[in-house]
N, C-alpha and C positions, 0 to 999 in steps of 0.2 A: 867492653868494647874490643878489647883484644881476642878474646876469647873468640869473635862472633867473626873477624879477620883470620884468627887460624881458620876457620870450617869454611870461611869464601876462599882460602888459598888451596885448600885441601879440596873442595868442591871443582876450582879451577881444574886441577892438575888432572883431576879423575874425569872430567868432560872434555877432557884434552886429547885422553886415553881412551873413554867411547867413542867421539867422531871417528879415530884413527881406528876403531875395532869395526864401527858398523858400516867405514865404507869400503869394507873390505866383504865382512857375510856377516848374517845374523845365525846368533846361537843365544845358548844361554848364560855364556861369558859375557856376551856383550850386554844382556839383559841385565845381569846381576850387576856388572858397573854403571849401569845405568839407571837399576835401584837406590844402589848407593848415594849416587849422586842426587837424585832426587829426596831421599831421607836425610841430604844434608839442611834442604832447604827449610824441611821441617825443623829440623833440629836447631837452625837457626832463628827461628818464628821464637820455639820455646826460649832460647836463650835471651835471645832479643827481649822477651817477653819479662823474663825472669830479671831482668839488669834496666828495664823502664821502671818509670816514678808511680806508673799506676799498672793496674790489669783489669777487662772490662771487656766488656761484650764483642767490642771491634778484636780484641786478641783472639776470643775464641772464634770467632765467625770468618777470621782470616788465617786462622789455623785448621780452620774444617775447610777452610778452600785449599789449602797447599795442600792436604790429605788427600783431598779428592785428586787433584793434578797430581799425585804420587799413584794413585789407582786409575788416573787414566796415561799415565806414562807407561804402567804397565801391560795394560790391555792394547793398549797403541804398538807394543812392539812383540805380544804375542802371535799379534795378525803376522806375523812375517817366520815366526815359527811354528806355529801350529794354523799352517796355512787351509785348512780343512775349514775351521770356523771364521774366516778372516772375519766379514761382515759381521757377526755376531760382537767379536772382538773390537771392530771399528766401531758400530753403534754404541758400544760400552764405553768406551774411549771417550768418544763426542759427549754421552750424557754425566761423564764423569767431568767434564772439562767444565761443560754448559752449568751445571749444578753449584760448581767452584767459582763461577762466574757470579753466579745469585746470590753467591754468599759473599765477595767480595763488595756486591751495588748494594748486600746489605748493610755489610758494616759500615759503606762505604757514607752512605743515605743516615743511617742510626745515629752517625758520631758527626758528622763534619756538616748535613745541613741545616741553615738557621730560618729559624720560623718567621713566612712573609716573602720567601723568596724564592713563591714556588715557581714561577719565570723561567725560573734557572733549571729546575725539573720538565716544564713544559720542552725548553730546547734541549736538555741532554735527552729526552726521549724522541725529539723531532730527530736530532742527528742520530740516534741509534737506527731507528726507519729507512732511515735516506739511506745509511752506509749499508746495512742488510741487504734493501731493495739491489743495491747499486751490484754487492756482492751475485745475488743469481742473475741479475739482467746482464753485467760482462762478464758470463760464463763462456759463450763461443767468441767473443772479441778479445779474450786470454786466452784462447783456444783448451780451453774447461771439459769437460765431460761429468757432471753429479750425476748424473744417471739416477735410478730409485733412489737415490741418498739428495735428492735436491732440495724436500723439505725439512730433515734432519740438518742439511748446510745450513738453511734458513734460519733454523731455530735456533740453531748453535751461533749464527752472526750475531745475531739480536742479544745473547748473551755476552762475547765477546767485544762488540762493539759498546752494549748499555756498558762495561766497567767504563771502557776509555769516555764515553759520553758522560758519561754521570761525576766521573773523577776531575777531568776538566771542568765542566760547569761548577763543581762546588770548588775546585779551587780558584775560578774567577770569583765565587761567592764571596771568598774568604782573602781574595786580594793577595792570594801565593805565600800567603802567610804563614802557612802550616808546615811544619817540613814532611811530616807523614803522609801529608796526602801529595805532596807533590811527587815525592816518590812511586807512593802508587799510582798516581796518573802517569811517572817516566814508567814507571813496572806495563801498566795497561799499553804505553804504546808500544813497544818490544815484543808483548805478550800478540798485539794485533798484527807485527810484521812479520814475526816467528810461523803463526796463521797463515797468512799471503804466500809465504814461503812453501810452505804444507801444502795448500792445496794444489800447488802446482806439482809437486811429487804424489799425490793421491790421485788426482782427477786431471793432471796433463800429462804430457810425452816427454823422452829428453831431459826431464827434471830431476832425477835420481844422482845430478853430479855430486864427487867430495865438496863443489862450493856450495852447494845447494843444504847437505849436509851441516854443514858450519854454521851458514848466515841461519838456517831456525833453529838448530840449538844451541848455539850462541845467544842469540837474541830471548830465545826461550828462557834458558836459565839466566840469563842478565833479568827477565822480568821477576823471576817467581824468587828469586835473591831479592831482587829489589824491594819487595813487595815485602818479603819477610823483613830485611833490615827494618823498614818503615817501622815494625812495632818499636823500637825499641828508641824512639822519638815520641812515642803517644805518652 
């Protein structure tokens, strides 16, 4: 337990040290602190992992998502220095995210729902729809621009929003009983404002402030910590 408090203090200190690097410029300093900080979260998955009563499918299937969110953090902030390929770079990004996404509604689905209660699947896949739709349809009443990348937003919602849909519904399944998944469902909603926050720096105006900076990776790393701690309650 402690062990797993040093590397969230040490995670803190060093995403304390990127927002202060990248709203200033992007380089490869800022990158490289921003690697870091991201390989903490993994590192935390394994410890977590390592110091829980069991290990099992939900470990690895949520260690391949924080993998992935480590490989699209990094393609996420090449577009900003190797501004030649940006698009390339942001598509890599989204499908790294989105993929991390499937893997978290897998483990998500695999360990925590109980057979009889597919209800509860019917509506988290009803609100994933809604929240998606909802995402492209107030793109100009956020004053939005997707541009070619509208159906890629799409796609990527639908994976985004299925964690937080699918996490909530099975932990009303399970009557909040679980403390793994409750976490991952706090992880999922952070993970979806950290997003909110995003698209208004990629596809609006004006959005590039130091708060703007904060509030998603703040909230970002608040999720994919959270999400990691979670194993170490399975």
């Amino acid at each position: 337990m402690i062990t797993c408090f040093i590397i969230i203090g040490i995670a803190f200190i060093l995403m304390i040290y990127y927002i202060i690097l990248k709203s200033k410029k992007y380089d490869a300093k800022e990158l490289m602190v921003k690697i870091s900080v991201s390989l903490l979260f993994v590192a935390l998955a394994l410890v977590a992992s390592l110091k829980a009563s069991s290990f099992g499918l939900i470990n690895v299937l949520i260690i391949l998502g924080l993998v992935l969110g480590l490989i699209g953090d990094i393609l996420l902030d090449l577009k900003y220095i190797d501004t030649e390929r940006t698009k390339i770079y942001t598509y890599g990004g989204f499908i790294a995210f989105g993929i991390g996404h499937i893997l978290y509604m897998s483990a998500l689905i695999s360990s925590f729902y109980k057979q009889g209660g597919i209800l509860f699947i019917i509506i988290a896949i009803a609100i994933d729809l809604i929240a998606s739709v909802l995402t492209i349809l107030l793109e100009r009443p956020l004053k939005l621009n997707y541009g070619k990348m509208k159906m890629i937003c799409f796609g990527y919602a639908l994976c985004l929003f299925g964690t937080f849909a699918f996490s909530l519904m099975l932990a009303i399944q399970n009557g909040f009983q679980i403390a793994a998944l409750n976490m991952i469902m706090i992880g999922s909603v952070l993970f979806a404002i950290s997003d909110l926050v995003l698209s208004g720096t990629y596809f609006g105006e004006g959005k590039e402030r130091p708060i703007d900076f904060i509030l998603n990776y703040s909230t970002y790393y608040a999720a994919q910590f959270i999400i990691a701690l979670a194993l170490l309650f399975i």
